[in-house]
C-alpha positions in Angstrom: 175.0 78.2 131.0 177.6 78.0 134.1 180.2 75.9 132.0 181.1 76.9 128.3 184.3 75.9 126.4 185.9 77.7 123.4 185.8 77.2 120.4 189.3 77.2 120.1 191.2 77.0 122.7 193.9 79.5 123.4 197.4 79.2 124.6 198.5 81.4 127.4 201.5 83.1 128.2 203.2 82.0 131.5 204.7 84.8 133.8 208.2 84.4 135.6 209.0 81.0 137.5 208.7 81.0 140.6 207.1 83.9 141.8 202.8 84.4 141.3 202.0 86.1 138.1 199.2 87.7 136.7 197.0 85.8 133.5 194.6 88.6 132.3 192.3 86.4 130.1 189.8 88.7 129.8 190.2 88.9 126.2 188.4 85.2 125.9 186.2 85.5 128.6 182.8 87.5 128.8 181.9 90.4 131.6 180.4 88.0 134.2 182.4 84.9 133.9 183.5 83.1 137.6 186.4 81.2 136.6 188.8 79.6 133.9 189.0 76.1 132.7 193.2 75.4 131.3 194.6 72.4 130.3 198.2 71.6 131.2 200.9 70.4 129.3 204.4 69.2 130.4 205.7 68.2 127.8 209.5 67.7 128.2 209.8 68.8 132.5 210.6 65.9 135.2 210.3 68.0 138.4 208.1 70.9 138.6 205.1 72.5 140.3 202.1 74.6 140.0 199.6 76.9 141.5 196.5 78.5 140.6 194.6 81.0 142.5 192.1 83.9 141.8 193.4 87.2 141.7 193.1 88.8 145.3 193.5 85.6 147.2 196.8 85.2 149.9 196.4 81.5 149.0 200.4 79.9 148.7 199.8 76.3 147.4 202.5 74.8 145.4 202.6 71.1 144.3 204.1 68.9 141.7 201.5 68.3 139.3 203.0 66.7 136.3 206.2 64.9 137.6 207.3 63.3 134.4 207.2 63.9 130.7 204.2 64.9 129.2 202.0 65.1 131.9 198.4 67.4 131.0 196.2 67.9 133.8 193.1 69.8 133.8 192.7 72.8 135.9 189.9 75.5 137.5 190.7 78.5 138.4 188.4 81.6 139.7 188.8 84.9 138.1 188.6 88.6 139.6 185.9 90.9 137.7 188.7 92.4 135.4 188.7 88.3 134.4 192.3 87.9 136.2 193.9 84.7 138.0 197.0 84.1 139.3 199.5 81.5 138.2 202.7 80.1 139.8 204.9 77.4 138.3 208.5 76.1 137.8 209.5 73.1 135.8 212.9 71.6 135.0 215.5 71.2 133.5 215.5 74.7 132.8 214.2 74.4 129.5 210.2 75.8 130.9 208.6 74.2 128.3 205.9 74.0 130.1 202.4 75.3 128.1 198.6 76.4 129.3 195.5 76.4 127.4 192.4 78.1 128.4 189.8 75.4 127.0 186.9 77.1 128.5 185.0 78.9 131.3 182.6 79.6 134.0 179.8 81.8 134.5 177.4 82.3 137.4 176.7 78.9 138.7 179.6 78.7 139.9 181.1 80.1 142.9 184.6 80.6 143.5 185.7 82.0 147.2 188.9 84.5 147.2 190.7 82.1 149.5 189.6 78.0 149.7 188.5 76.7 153.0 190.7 73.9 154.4 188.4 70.9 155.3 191.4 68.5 155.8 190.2 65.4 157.7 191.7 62.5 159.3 194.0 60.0 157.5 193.2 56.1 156.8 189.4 56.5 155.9 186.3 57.8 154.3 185.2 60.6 156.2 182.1 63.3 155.7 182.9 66.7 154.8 179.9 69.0 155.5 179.8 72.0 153.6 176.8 73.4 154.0 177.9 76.6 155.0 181.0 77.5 153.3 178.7 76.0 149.8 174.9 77.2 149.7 172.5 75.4 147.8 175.7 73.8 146.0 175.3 71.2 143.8 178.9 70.1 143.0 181.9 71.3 144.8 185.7 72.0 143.4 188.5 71.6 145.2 192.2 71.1 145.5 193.9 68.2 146.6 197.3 67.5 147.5 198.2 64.5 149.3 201.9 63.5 148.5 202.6 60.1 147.2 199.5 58.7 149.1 196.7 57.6 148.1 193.3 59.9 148.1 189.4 59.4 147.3 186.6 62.1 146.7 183.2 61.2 146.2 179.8 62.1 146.6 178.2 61.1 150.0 176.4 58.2 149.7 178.6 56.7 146.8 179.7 53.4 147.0 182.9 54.0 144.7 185.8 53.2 146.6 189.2 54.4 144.5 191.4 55.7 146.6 194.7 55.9 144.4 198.1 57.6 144.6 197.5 61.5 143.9 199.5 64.2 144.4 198.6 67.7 143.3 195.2 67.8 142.0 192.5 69.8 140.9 188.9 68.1 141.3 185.1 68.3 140.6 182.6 66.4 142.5 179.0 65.9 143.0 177.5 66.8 146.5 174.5 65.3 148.2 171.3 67.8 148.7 172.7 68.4 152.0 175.9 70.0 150.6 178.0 66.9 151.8 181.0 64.9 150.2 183.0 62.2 151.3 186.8 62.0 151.6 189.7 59.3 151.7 193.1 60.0 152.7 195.9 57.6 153.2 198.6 60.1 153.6 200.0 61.6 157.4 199.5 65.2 156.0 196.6 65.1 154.1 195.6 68.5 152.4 191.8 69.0 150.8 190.9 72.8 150.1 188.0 73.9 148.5 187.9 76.2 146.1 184.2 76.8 144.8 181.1 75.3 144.1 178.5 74.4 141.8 174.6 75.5 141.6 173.6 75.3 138.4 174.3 73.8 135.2 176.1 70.6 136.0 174.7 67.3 136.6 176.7 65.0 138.8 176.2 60.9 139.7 176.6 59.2 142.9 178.1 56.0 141.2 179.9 56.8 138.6 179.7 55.4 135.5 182.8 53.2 134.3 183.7 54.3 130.4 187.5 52.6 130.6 188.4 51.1 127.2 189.3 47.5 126.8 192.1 48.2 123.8 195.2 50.5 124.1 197.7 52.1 122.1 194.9 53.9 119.5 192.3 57.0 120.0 189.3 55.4 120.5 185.5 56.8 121.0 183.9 57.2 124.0 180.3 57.5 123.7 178.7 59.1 126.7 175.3 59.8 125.1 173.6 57.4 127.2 174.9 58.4 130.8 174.5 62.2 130.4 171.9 63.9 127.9 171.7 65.9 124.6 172.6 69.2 126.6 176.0 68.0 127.6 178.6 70.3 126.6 181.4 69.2 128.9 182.3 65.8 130.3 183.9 64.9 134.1 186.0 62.1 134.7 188.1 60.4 137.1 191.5 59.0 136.0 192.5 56.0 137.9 195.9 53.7 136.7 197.1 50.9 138.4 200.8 52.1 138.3 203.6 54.6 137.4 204.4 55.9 133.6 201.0 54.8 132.5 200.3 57.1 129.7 196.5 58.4 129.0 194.4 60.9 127.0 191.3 61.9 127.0 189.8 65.2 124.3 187.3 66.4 122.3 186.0 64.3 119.7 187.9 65.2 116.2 190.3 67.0 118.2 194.3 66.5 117.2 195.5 67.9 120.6 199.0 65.5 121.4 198.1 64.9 124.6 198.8 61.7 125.1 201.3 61.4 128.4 202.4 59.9 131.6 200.9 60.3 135.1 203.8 58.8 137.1 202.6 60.0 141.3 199.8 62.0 139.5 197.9 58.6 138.8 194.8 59.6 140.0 193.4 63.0 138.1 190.0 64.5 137.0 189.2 65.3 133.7 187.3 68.7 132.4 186.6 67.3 128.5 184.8 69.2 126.4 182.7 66.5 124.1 181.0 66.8 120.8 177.1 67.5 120.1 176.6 63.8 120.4 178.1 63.7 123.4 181.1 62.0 122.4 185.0 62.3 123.3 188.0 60.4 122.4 190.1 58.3 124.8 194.1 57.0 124.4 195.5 54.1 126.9 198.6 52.4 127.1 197.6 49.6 129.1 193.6 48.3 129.9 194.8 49.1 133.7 194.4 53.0 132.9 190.6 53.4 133.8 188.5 56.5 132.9 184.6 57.3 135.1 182.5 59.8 134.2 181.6 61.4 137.7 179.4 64.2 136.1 178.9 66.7 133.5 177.9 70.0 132.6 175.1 71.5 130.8 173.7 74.3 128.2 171.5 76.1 130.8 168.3 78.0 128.6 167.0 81.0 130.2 163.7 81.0 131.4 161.1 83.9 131.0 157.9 85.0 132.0 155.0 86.7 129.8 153.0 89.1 131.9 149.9 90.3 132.1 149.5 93.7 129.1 148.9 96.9 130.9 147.7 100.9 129.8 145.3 99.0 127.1 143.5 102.0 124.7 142.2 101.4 121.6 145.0 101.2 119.4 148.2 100.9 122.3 149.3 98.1 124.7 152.3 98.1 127.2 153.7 94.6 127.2 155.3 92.9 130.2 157.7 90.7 130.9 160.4 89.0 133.2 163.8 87.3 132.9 163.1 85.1 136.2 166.6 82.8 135.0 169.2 84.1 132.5 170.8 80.5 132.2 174.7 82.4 133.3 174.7 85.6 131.2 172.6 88.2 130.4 169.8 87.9 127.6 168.4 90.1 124.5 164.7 90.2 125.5 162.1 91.7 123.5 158.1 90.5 122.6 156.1 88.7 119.5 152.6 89.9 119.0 149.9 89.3 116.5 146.7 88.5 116.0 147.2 84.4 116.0 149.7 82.4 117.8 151.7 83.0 114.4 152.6 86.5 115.8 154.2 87.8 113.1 155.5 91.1 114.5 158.3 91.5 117.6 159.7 94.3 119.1 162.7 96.2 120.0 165.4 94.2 121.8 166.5 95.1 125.6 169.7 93.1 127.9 168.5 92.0 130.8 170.1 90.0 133.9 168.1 87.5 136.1 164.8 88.6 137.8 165.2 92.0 135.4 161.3 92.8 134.0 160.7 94.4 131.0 158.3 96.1 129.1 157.4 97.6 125.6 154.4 100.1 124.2 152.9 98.5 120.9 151.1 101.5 118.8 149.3 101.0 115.9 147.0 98.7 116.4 143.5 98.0 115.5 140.8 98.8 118.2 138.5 96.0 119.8 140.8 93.1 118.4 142.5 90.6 120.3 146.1 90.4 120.0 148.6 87.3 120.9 152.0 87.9 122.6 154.4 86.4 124.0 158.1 87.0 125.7 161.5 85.7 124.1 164.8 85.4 125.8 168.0 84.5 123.9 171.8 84.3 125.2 174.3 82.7 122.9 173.5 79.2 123.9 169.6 79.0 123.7 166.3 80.9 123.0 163.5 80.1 125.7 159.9 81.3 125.0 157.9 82.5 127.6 153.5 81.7 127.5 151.0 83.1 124.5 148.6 85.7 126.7 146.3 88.0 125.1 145.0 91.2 125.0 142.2 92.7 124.0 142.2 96.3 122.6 138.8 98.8 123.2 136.8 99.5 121.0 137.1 102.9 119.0 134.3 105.1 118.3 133.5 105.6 114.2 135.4 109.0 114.1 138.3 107.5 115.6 138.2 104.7 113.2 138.0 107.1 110.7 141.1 109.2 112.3 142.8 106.4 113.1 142.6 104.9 109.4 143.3 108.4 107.6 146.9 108.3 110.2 147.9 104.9 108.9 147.1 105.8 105.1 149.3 108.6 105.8 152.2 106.9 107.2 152.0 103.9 104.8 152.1 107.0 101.9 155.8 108.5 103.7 157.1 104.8 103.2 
């Protein structure tokens, strides 16, 4: 799948202030993952800023992105192939109390680019951001926003959402149209949108989103999304929208005790990454009913897909099996066969890791001449096992002595058992 989250999320150790450090998190992520989902937490500063970039990149953004106590925004980040971003931060007073938490990941499905692509538009209205070239096939774009005390809105083209609140520093995921297109608000006189990456697989996205606010505050509450994504939802996307300054919010997984329960102050207008539970579920804290939460997308387990091929060098007691791992669903897959004489099967072979559009193949000895034989391909990552079609094969037929000699070699190896 592109998105995954942990199972536990991990707190990371921030470098020097004020200067771009290293975060080597490959420790928690696989070989192959794209980028690094963190959740933020302020918890004490009342002026500070923070930058993300992917190891390699010349990029030099730096924005406030909590500016009051207990702010917690969501983050993405690409990482290098060593699994390496860079972060830069300061916070004050000097206490740096500031704390990260890698939540989860990405894997291929999503894009992230070394350095973003400014696509700033004009101020004062919504405006159409093509980004067909920089974002192939894409399906959901992320991007960075940072417009001052002004207001800003994202959405994709052909929405009729119109919230265009106060923003400041922001990190964001959208939903594109099919022509790679998104629309953009800015009220500011120096607006700033950069994008970062984009989406092609495993991610759903709506063009109105759906309103999940709560009408009761001051408690954790559920907030069942079951019936606006589907049963493969593993992470939720929201919008944050609040109707004024030191409006406190939270939004995490379902059972979860995370204190994360803060003010937004200028950073009223955020997007959520929320992992939810198995039913699709997450819980949400308000302080006020103006504090509005909209679930703009979410992301998906992704099941490999796989192909059973036509058998080849049949004999009378051996078969070559074939196969191919057309879709890997983000990571690669233990492939291997079932085979039998009914769709029961019965018998499987040897395991082999393979990456999308790898084929695979396996010799099957031993087995009985003129009889037709069942099998089929299996694919498994660590999200989902996909089964490819039941073909069959039919073995030749063996002369009497070669029955016999055939029969007297499997007597003999059942008799070394």
């Amino acid at each position: 799948m592109s998105f995954r989250a942990l199972a536990t999320p991990v707190q990371l150790t921030l470098g020097t202030v004020y200067t771009w450090n290293d975060q080597d998190v490959s420790a928690y992520l696989p070989a192959g993952a794209t980028g690094a989902i963190i959740h933020w937490v302020s918890p004490t500063a009342t002026n500070n800023a923070l930058a993300l970039r992917k190891k390699g990149s010349t990029d030099d953004r730096t924005g406030s992105a909590f500016s009051n106590a207990n702010g917690h925004p969501m983050t993405i980040v690409g990482v290098d192939s060593d699994r390496v971003f860079q972060e830069y931060h300061y916070d004050s007073p000097p206490a740096f109390t500031l704390e990260a938490w890698l939540i989860g990941y990405t894997m291929p499905g999503v894009v992230f680019f070394t350095n973003a692509y400014d696509k700033t538009p004009a101020a004062g209205a919504w405006t159409d951001i093509d980004l067909s070239v920089e974002c192939p096939g894409a399906i959901g774009i992320i991007a960075e926003v940072n417009v001052g005390s002004f207001g800003y809105g994202i959405r994709k083209n052909g929405s009729s959402d119109n919230r265009n609140e106060r923003g400041n520093h922001k990190w964001v995921i959208i939903g594109c149209d099919a022509n790679q297109i998104i629309e953009f608000y800015d009220g500011s006189s120096a607006p700033s949108l950069w994008i970062l990456g984009y989406i092609t697989a495993g991610a759903t996205f709506k063009t109105n989103a759906d309103d999940k606010s709560l009408t009761a505050a001051d408690a954790w509450t559920a907030i069942d999304c079951s019936a606006e994504s589907e049963a493969a939802a593993i992470m939720l996307f929201f919008e944050v929208v609040t109707g004024g300054n030191l409006l406190r919010y939270g939004l995490r997984k379902r059972g979860s005790t995370e204190d994360i329960y803060g003010d937004l102050t200028y950073t009223r207008h955020p997007f959520e990454i929320v992992p939810c539970n198995t039913a699709q579920v997450v819980d949400g804290k308000i302080e006020t009913t103006v504090v509005d939460f909209f679930l703009v997308g979410y992301a998906t387990v992704v099941a490999p897909t796989v192909v059973t091929e036509e058998a080849s060098s049949i004999s009378g007691t051996r078969v070559v099996l074939n196969g191919t791992l057309s879709d890997n669903g983000g990571e690669d897959c233990d492939c291997y066969f079932e085979y039998g004489e009914t769709t029961d099967y019965g018998k499987t072979t040897a395991t082999q890791t393979k990456g999308t559009g790898d084929s695979f193949e396996q010799e099957v000895v031993a087995l009985k001449g003129g009889t037709v034989y069942h099998y089929r391909t299996v694919a498994t990552n660590q999200t989902a096992t996909t089964y490819g079609a039941d073909k069959t094969v039919q073995t030749h037929a063996l002369t009497q002595e070669a029955q016999q000699a055939f029969s007297h070699s499997n007597a003999l190896s059942r008799s070394d058992l």
